[in-house]
N, CA, C and O atoms as CSV, one atom per row, in Angstrom:
chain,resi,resn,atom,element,x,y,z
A,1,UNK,N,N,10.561,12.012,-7.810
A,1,UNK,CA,C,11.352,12.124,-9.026
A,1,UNK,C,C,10.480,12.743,-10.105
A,1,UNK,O,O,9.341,12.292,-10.222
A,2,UNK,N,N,10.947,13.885,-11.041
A,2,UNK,CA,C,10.152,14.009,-12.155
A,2,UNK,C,C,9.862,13.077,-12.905
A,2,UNK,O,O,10.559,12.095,-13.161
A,3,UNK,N,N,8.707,13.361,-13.341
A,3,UNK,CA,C,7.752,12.320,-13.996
A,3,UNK,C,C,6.578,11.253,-12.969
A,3,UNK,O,O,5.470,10.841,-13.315
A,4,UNK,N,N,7.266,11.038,-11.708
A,4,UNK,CA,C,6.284,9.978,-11.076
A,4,UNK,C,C,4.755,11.026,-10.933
A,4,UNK,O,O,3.656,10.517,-10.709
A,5,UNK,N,N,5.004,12.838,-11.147
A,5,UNK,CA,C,3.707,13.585,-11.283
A,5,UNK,C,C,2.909,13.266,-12.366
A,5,UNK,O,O,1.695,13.451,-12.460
A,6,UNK,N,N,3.593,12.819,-13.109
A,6,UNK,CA,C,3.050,12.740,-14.466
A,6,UNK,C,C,2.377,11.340,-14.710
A,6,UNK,O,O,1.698,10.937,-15.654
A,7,UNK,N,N,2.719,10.836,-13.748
A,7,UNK,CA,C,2.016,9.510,-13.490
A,7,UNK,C,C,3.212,7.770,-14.178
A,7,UNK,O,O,3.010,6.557,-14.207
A,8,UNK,N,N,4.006,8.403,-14.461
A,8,UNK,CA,C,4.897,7.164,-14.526
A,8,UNK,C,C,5.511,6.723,-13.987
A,8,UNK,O,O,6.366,7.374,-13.387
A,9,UNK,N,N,5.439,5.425,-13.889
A,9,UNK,CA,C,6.527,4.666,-12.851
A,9,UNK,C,C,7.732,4.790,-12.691
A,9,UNK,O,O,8.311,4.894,-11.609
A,10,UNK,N,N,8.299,4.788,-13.976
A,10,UNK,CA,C,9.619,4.960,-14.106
A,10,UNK,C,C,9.662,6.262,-14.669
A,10,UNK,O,O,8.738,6.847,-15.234
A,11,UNK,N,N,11.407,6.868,-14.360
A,11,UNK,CA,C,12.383,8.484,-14.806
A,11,UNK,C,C,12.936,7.896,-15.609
A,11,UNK,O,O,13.196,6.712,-15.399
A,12,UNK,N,N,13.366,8.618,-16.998
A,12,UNK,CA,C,14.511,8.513,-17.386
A,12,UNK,C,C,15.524,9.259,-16.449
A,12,UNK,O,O,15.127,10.135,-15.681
A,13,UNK,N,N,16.955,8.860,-16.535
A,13,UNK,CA,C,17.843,9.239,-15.943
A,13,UNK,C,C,19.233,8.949,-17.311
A,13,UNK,O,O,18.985,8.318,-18.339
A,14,UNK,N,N,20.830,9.650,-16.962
A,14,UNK,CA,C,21.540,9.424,-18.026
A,14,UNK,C,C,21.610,7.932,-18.581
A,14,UNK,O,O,21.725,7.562,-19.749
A,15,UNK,N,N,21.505,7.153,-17.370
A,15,UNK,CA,C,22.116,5.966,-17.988
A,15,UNK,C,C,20.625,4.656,-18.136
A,15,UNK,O,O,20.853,3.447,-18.185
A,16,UNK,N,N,19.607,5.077,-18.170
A,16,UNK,CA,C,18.492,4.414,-18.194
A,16,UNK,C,C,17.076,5.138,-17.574
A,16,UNK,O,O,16.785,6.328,-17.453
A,17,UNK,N,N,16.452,4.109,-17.292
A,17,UNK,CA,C,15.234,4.518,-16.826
A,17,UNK,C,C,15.548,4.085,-15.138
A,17,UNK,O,O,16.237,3.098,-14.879
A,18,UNK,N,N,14.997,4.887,-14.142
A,18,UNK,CA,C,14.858,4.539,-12.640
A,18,UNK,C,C,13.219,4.260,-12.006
A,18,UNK,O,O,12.232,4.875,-12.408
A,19,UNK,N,N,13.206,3.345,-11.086
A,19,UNK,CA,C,11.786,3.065,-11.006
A,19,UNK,C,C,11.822,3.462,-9.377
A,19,UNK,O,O,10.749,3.760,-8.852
A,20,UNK,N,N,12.751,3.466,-8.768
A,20,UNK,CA,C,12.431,3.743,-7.381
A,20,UNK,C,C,13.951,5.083,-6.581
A,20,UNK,O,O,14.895,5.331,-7.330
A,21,UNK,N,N,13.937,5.478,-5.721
A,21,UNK,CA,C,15.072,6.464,-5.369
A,21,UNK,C,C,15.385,6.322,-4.431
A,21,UNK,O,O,14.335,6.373,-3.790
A,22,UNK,N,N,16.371,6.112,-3.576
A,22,UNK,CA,C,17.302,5.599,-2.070
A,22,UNK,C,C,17.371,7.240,-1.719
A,22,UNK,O,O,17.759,8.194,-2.392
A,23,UNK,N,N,16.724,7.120,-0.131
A,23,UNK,CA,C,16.945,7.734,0.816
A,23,UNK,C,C,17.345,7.788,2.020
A,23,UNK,O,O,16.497,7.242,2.727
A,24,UNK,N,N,18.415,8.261,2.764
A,24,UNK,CA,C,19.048,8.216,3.880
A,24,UNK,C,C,19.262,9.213,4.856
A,24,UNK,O,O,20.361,9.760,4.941
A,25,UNK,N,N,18.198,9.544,5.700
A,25,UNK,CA,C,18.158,10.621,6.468
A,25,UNK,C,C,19.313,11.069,6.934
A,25,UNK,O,O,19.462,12.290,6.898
A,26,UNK,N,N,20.728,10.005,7.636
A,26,UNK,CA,C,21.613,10.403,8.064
A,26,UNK,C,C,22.269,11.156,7.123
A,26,UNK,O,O,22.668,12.211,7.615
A,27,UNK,N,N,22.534,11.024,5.964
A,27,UNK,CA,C,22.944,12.055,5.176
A,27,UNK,C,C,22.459,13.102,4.412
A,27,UNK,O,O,22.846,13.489,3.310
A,28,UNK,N,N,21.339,13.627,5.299
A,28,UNK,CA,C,20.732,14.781,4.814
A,28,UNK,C,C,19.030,15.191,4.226
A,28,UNK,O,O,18.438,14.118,4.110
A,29,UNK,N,N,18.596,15.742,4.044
A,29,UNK,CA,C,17.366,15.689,3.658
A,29,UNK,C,C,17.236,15.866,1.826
A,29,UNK,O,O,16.182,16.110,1.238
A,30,UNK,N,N,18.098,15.742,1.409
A,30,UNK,CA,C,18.923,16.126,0.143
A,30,UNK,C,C,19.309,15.006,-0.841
A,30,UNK,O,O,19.437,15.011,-2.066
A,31,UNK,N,N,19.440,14.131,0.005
A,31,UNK,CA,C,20.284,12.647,-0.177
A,31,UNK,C,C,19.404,11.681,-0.576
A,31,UNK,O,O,19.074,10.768,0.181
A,32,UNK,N,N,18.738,11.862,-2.376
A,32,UNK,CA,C,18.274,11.038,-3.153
A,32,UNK,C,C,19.035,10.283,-4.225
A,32,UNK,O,O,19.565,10.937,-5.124
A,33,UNK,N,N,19.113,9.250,-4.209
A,33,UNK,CA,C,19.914,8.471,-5.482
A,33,UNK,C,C,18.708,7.382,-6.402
A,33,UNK,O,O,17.825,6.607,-6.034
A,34,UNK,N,N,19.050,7.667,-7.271
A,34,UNK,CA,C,18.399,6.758,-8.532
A,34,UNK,C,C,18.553,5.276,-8.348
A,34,UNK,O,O,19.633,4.698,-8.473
A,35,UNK,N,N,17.556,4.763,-8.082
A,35,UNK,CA,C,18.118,3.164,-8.358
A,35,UNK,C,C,17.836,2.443,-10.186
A,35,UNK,O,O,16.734,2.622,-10.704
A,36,UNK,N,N,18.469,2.006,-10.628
A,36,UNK,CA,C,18.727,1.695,-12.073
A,36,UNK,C,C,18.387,0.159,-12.169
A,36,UNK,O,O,18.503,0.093,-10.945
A,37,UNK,N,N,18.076,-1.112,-12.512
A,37,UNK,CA,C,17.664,-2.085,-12.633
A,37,UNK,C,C,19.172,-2.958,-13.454
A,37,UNK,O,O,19.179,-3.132,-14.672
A,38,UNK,N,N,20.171,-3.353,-12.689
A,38,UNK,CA,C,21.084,-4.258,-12.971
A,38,UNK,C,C,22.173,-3.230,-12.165
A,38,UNK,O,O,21.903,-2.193,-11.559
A,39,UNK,N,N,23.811,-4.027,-12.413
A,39,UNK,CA,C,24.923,-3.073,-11.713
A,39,UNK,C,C,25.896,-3.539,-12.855
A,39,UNK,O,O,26.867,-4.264,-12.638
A,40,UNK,N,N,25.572,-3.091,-14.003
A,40,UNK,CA,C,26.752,-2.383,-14.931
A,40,UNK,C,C,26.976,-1.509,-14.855
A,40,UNK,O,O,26.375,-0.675,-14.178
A,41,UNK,N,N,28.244,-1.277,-15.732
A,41,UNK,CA,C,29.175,-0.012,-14.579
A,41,UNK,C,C,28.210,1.260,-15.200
A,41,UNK,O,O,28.387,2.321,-14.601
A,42,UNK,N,N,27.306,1.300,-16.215
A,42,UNK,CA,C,26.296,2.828,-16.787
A,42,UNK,C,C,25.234,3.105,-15.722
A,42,UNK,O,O,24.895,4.224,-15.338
A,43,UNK,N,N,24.694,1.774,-15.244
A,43,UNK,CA,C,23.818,1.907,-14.054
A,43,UNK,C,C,24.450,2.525,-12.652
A,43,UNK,O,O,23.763,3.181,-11.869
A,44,UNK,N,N,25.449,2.312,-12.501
A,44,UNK,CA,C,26.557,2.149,-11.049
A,44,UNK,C,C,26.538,3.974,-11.116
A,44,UNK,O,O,26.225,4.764,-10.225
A,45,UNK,N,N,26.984,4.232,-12.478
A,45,UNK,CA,C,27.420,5.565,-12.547
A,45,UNK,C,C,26.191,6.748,-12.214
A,45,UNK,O,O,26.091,7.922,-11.859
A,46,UNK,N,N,25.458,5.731,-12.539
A,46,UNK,CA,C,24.135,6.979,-12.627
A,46,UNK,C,C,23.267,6.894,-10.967
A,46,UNK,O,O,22.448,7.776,-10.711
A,47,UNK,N,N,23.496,5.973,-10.121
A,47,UNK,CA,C,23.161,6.035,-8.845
A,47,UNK,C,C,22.819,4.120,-8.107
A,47,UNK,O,O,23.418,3.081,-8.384
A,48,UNK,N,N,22.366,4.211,-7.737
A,48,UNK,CA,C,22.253,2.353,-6.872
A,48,UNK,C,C,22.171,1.722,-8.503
A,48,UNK,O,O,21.902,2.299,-9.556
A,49,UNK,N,N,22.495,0.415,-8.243
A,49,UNK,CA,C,22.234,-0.869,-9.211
A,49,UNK,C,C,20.999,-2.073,-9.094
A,49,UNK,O,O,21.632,-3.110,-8.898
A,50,UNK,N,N,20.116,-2.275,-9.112
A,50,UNK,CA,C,19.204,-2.999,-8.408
A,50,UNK,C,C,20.059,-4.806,-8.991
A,50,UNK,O,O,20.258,-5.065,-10.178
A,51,UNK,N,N,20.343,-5.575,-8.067
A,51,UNK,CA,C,20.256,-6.842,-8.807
A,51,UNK,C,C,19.114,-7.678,-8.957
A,51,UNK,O,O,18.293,-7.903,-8.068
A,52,UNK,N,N,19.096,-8.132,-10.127
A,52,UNK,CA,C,18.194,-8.242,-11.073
A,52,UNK,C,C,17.721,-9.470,-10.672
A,52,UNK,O,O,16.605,-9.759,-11.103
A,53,UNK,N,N,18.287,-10.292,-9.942
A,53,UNK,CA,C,18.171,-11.617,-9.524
A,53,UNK,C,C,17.233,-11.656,-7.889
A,53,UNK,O,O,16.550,-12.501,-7.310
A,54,UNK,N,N,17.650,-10.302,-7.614
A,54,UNK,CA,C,16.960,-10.492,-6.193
A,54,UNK,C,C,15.329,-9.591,-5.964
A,54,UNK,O,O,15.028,-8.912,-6.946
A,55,UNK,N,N,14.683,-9.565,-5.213
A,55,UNK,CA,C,13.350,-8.929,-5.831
A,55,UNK,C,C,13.124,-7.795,-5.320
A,55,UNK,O,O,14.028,-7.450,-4.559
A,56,UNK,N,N,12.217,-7.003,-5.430
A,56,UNK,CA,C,11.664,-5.116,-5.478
A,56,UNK,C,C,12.005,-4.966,-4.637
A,56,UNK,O,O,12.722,-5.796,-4.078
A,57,UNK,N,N,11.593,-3.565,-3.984
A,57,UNK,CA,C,11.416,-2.937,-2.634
A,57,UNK,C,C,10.131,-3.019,-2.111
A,57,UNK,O,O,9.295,-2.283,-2.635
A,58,UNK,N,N,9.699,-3.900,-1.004
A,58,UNK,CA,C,8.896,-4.530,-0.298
A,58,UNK,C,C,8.497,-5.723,-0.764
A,58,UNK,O,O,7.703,-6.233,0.026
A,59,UNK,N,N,8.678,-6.296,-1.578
A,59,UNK,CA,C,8.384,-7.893,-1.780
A,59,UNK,C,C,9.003,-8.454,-0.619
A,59,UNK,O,O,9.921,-7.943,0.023
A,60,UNK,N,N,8.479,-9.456,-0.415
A,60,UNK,CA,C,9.124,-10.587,1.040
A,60,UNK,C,C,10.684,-11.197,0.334
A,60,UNK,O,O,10.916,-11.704,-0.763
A,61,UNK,N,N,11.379,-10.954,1.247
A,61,UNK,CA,C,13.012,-11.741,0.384
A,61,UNK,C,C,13.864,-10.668,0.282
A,61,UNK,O,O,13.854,-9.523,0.733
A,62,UNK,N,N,14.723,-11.407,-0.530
A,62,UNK,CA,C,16.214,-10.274,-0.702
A,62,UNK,C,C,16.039,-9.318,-1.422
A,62,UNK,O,O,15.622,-9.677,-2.524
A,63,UNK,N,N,16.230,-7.645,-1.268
A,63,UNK,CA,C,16.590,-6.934,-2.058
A,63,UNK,C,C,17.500,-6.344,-2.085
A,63,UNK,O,O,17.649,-5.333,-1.398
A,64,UNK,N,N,18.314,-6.773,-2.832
A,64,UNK,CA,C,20.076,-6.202,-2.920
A,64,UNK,C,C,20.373,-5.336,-4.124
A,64,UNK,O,O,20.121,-5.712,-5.269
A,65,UNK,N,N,21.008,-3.964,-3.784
A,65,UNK,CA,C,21.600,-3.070,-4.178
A,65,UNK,C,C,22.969,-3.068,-4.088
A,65,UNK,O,O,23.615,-3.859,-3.401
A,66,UNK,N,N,23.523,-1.995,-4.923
A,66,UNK,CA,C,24.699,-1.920,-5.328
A,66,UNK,C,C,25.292,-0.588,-5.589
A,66,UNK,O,O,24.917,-0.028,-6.620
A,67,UNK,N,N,26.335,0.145,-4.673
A,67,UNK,CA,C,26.543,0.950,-5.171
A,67,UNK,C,C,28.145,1.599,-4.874
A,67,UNK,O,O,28.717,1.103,-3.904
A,68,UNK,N,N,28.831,2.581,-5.584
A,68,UNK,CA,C,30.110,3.249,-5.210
A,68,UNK,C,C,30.022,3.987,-4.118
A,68,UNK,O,O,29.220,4.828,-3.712
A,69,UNK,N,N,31.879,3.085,-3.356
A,69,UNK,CA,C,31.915,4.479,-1.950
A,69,UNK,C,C,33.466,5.059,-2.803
A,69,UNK,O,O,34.382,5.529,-2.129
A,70,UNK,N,N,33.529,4.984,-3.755
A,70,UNK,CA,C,34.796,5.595,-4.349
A,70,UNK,C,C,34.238,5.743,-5.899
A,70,UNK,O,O,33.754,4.856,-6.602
A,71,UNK,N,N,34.487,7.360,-6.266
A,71,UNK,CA,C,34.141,7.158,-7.806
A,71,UNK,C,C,32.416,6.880,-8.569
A,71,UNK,O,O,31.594,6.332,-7.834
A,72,UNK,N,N,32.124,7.141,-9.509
A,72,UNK,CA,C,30.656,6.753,-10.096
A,72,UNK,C,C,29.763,7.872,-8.922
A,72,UNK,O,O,28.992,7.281,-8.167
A,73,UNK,N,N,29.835,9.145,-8.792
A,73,UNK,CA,C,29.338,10.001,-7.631
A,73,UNK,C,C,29.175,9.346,-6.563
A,73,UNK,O,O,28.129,9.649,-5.989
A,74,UNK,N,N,29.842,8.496,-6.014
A,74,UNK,CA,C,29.969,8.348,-4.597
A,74,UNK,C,C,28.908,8.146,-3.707
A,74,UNK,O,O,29.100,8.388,-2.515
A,75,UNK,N,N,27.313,7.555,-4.272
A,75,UNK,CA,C,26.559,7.200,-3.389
A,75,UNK,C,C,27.195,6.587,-2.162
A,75,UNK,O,O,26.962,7.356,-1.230
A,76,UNK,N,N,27.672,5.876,-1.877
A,76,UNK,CA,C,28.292,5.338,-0.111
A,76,UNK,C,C,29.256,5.857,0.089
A,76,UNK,O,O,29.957,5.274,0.917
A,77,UNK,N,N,29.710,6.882,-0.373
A,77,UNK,CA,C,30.869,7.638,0.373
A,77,UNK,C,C,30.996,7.542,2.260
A,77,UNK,O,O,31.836,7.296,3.126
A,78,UNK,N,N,30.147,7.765,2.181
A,78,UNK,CA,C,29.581,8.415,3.769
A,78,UNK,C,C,28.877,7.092,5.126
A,78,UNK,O,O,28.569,7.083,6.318
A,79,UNK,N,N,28.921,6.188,4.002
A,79,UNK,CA,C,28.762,4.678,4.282
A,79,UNK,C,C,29.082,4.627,6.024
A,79,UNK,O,O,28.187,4.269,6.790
A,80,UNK,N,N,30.701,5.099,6.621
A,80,UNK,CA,C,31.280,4.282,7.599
A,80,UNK,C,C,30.626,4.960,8.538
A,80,UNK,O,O,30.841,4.588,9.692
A,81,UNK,N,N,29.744,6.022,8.351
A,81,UNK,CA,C,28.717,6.933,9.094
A,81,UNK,C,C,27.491,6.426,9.396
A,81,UNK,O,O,26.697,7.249,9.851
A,82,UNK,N,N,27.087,5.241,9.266
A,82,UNK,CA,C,25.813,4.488,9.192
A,82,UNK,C,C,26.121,3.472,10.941
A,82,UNK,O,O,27.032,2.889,11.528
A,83,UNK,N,N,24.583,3.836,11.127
A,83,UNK,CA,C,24.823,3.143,12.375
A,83,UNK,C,C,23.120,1.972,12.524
A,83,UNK,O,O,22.070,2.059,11.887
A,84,UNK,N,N,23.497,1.079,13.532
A,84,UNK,CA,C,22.917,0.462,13.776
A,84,UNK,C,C,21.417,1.446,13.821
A,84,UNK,O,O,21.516,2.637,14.114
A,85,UNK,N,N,20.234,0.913,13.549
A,85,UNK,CA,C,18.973,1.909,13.905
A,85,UNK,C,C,18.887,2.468,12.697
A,85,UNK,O,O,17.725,2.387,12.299
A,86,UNK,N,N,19.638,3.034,11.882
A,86,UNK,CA,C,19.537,4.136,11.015
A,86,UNK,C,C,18.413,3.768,9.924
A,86,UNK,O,O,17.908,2.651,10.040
A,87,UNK,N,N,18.076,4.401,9.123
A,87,UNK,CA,C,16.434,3.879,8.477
A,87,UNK,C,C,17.698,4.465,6.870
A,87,UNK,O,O,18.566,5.323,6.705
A,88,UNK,N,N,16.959,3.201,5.918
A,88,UNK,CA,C,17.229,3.847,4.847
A,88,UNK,C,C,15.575,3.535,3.660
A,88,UNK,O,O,15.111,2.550,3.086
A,89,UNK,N,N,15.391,4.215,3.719
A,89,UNK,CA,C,13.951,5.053,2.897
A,89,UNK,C,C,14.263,4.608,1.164
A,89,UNK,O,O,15.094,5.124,0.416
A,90,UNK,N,N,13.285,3.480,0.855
A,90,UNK,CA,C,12.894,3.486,-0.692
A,90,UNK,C,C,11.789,3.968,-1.002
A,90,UNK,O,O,10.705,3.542,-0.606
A,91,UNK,N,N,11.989,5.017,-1.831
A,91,UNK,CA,C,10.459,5.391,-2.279
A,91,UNK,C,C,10.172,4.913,-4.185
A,91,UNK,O,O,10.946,4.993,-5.139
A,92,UNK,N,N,9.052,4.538,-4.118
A,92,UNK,CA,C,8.884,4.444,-5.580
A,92,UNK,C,C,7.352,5.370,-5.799
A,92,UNK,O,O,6.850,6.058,-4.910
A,93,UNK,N,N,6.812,5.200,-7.118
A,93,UNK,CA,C,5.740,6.453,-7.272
A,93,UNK,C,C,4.459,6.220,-6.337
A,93,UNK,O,O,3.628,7.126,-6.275
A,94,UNK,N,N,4.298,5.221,-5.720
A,94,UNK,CA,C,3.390,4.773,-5.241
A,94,UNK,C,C,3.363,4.735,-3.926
A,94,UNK,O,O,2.446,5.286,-3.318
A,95,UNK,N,N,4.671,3.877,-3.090
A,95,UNK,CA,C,4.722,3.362,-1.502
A,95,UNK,C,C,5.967,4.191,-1.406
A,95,UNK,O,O,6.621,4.626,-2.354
A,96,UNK,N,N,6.212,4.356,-0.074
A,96,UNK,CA,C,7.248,4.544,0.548
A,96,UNK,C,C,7.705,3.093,1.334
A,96,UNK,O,O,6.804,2.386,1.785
A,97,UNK,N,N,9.184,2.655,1.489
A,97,UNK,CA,C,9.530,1.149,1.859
A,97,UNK,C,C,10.424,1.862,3.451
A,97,UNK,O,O,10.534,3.066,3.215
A,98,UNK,N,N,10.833,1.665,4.382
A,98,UNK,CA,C,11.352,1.842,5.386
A,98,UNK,C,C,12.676,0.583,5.794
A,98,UNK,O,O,12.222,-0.377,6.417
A,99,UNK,N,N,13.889,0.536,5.562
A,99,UNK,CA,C,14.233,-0.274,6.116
A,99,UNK,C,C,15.132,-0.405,7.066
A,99,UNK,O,O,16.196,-0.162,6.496
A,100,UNK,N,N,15.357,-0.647,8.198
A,100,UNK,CA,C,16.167,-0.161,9.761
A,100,UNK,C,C,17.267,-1.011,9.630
A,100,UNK,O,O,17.110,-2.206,9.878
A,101,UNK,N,N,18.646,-0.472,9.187
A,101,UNK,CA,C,19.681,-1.309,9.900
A,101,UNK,C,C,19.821,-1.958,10.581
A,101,UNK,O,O,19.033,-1.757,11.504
A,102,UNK,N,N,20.649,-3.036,10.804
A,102,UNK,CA,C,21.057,-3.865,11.718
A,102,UNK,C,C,22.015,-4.221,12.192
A,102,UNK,O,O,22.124,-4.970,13.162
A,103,UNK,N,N,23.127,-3.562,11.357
A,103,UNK,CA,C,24.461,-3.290,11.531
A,103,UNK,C,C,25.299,-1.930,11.160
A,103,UNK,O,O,24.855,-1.069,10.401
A,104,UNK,N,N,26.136,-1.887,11.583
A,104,UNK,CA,C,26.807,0.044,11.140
A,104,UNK,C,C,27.201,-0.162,10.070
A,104,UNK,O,O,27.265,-1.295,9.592
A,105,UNK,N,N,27.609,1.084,9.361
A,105,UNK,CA,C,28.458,1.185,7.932
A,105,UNK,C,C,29.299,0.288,7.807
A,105,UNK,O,O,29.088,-0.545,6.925
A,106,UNK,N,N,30.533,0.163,8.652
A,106,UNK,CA,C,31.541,-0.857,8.218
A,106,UNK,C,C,31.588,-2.254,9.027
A,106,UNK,O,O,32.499,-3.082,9.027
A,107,UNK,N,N,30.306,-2.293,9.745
A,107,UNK,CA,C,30.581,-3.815,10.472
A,107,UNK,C,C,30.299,-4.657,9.877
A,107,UNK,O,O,30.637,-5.770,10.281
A,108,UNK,N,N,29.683,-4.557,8.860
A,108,UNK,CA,C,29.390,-5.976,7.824
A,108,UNK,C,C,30.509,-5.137,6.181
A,108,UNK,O,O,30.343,-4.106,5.530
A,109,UNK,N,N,31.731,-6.435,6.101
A,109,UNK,CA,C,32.549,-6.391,5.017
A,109,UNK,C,C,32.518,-7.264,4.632
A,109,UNK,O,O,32.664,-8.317,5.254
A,110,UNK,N,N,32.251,-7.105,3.089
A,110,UNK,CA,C,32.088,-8.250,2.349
A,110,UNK,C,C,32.809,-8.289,1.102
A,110,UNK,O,O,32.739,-7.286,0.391
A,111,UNK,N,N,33.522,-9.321,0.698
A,111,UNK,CA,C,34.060,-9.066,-0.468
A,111,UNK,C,C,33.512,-8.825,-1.945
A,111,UNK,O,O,32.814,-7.827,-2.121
A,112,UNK,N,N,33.683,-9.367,-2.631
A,112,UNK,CA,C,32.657,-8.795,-4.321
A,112,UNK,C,C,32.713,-10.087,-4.116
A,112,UNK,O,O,31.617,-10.603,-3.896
A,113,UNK,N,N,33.721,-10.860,-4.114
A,113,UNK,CA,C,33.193,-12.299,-4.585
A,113,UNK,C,C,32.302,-12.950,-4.090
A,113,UNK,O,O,31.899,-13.883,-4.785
A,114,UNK,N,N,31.599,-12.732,-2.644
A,114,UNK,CA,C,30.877,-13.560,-1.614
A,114,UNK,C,C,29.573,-13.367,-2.694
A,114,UNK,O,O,29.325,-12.192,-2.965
A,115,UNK,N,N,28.939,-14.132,-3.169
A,115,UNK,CA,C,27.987,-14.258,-3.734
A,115,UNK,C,C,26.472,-14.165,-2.978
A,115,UNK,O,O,25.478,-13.621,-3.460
A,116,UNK,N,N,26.576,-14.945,-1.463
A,116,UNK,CA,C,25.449,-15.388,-0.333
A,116,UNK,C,C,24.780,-14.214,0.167
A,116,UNK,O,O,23.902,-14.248,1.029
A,117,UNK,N,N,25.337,-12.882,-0.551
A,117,UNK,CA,C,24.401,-12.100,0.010
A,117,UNK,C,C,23.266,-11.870,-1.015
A,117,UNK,O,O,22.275,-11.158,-0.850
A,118,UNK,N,N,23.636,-12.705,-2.260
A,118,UNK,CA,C,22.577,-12.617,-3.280
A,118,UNK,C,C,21.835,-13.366,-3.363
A,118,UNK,O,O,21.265,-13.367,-4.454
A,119,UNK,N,N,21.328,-14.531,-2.249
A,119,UNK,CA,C,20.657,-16.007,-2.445
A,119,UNK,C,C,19.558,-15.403,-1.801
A,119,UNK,O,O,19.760,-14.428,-1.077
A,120,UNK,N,N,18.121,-15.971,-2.011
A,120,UNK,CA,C,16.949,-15.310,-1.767
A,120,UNK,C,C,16.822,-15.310,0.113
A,120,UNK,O,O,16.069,-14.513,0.673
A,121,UNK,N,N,17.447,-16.052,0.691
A,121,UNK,CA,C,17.541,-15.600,2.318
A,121,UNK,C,C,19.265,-16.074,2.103
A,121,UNK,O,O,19.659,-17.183,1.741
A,122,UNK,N,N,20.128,-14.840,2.455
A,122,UNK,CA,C,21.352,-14.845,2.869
A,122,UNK,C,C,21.877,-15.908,3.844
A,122,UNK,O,O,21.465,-15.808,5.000
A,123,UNK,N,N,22.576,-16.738,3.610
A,123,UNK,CA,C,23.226,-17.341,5.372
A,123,UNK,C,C,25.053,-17.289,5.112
A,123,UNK,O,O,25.863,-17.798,4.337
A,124,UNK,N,N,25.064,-16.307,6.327
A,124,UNK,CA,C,26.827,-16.449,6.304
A,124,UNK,C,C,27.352,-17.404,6.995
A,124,UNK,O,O,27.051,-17.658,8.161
A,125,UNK,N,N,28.326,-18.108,6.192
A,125,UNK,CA,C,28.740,-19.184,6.920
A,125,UNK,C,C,30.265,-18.624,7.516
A,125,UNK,O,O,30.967,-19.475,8.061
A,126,UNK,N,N,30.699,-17.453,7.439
A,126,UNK,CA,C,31.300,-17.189,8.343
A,126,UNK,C,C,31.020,-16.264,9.869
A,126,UNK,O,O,31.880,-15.751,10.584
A,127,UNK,N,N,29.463,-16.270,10.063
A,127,UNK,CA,C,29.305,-16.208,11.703
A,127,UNK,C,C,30.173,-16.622,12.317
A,127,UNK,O,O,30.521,-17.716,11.874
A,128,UNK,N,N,31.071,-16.114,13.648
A,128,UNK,CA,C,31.493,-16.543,14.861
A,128,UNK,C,C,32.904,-16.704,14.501
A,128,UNK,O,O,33.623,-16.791,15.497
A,129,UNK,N,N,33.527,-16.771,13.365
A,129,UNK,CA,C,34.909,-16.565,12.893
A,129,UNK,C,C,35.347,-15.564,12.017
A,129,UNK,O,O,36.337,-15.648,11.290
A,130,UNK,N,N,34.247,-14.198,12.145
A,130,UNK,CA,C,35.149,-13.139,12.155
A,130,UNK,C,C,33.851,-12.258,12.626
A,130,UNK,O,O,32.838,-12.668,13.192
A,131,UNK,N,N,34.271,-10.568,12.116
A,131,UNK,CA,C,33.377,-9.937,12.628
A,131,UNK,C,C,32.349,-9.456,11.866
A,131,UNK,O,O,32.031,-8.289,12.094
A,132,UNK,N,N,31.587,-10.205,10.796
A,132,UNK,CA,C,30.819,-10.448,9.807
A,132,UNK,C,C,29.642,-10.769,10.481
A,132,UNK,O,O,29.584,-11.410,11.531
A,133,UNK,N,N,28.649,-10.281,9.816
A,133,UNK,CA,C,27.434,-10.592,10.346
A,133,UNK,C,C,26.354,-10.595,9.167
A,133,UNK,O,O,26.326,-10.073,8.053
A,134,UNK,N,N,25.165,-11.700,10.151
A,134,UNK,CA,C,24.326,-11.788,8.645
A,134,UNK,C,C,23.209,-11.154,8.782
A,134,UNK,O,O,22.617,-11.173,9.862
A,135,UNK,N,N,22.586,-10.276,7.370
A,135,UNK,CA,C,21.918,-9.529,7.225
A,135,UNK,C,C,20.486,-9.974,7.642
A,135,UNK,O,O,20.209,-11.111,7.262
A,136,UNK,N,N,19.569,-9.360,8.303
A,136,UNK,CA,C,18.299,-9.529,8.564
A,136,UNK,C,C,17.747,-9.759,7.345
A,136,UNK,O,O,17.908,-8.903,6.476
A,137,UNK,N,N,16.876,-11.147,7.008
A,137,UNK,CA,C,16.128,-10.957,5.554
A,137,UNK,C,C,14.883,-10.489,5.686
A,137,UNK,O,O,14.188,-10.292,4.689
């Protein structure tokens, strides 16, 4: 990202400052998005949402993002294209983070309200009564 040459951690971007950028080989070599630090809808618009509650990219524990497959440029548009294996790439100015799916684009649905994917190790308590699955922490 401009500026991490310049030696700063963080970009400005329209709707704030970004400290790290989502990459997804399956969609291209092209396919950088801003991650923004919260998921109000100025952050949402401008690329991922980091929640604020859950921790960095590579700390041990949850790191949960947030982003549009409709609208706000459409970071997950392309979502139902994600497959088991697939690597999705955080880079910040410093490390590169690697993290391998474990499920496809649409096999894990979750509603907005399910909160448990935001608790510092996830547990779904609907395993085995539907086709939901719980995220590797």
């Amino acid at each position: 990202m401009a500026g991490w040459e310049l030696g700063r951690d963080e970009v400005e971007v329209p709707a704030g400052t970004a400290a790290y950028v989502v990459k997804i080989p399956r969609f291209g070599e092209d396919y950088a998005i801003p991650v923004l630090e919260g998921v109000e809808d100025d952050a949402l618009a401008s690329g991922f949402g980091h929640f604020v509650q859950t921790v960095g990219p590579g700390a041990k524990g949850n790191f949960a993002l947030a982003g549009h497959r409709i609208t706000h440029g459409e970071p997950l548009r392309r979502m139902p294209e994600l497959q088991p294996g697939d690597e999705i790439v955080v880079e910040t100015r410093q490390w590169v983070y690697s993290y391998v799916l474990d499920t496809g684009g649409d096999d894990l649905v979750i509603p907005f309200t399910d909160v448990w994917v935001l608790d510092p190790r996830p547990v779904n308590l609907e395993v085995g009564r539907s086709r939901r699955r719980t995220p590797s922490a």
